[in-house]
C-alpha positions as CSV (number, residue, x, y, z in Angstrom):
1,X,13.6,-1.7,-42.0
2,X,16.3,-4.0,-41.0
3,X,15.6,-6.9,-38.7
4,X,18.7,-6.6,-37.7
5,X,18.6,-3.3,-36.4
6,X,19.2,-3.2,-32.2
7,X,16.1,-1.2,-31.9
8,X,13.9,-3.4,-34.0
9,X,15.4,-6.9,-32.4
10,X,14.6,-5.2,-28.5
11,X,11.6,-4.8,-29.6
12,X,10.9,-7.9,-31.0
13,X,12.4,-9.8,-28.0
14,X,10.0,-7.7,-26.1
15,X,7.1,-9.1,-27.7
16,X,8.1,-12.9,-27.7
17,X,8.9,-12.0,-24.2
18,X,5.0,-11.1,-23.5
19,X,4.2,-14.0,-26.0
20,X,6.1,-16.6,-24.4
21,X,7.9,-15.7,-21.6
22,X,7.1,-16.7,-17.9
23,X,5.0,-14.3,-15.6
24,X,7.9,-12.5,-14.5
25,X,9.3,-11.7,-18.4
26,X,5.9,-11.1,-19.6
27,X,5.4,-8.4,-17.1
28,X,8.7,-7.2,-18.1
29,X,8.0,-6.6,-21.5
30,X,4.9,-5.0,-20.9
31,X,6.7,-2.7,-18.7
32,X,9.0,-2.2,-21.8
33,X,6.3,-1.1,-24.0
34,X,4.8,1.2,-21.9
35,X,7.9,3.1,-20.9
36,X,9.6,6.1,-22.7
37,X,13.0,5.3,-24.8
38,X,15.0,6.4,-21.4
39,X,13.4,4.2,-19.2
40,X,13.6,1.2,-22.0
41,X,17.2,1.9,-22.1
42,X,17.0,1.0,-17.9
43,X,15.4,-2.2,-18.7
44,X,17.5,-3.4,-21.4
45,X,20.3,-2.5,-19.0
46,X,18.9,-3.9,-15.6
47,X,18.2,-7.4,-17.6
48,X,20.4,-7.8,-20.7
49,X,20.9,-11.5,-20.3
50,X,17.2,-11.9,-20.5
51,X,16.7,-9.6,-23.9
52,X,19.7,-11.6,-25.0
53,X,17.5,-15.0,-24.9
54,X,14.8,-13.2,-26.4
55,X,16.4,-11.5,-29.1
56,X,17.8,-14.9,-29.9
57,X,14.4,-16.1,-30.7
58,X,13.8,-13.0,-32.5
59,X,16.1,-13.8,-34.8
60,X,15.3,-17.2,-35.4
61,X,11.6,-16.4,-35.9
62,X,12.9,-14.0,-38.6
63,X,14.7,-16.4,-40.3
64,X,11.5,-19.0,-40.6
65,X,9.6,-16.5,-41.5
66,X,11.9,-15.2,-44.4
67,X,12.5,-18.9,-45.5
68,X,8.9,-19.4,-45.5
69,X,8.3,-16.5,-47.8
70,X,10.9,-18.3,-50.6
């Protein structure tokens, strides 16, 4: 698995988004989870400057948790 990976970071950024995002991100992501791979394609289309900020944070809670691990 690489965290790298656009599949694994969407979904990542989905779950920070439900984790820390405001009401209307949060509802978002849950709406993310529960849809089918075509329909998360729509989302990650309709609001790519949004995953982009929370793919961001993804990555960054990678990196403390791989730095943590050394």
């Amino acid at each position: 698995m690489n965290a790298d990976d656009p599949s694994i970071l969407d979904h990542q950024a989905a779950k920070i988004m439900g984790r820390i995002g405001g009401g209307f991100a949060s509802a978002l992501a849950l709406a993310y989870f529960r849809a089918d791979s075509d329909n998360q394609a729509r989302i990650l289309g309709a609001f790519p400057e949004l995953f982009k900020r929370y793919r961001r944070e993804a990555r960054e809670e990678n990196e403390r948790l791989t730095m943590a691990r050394e």
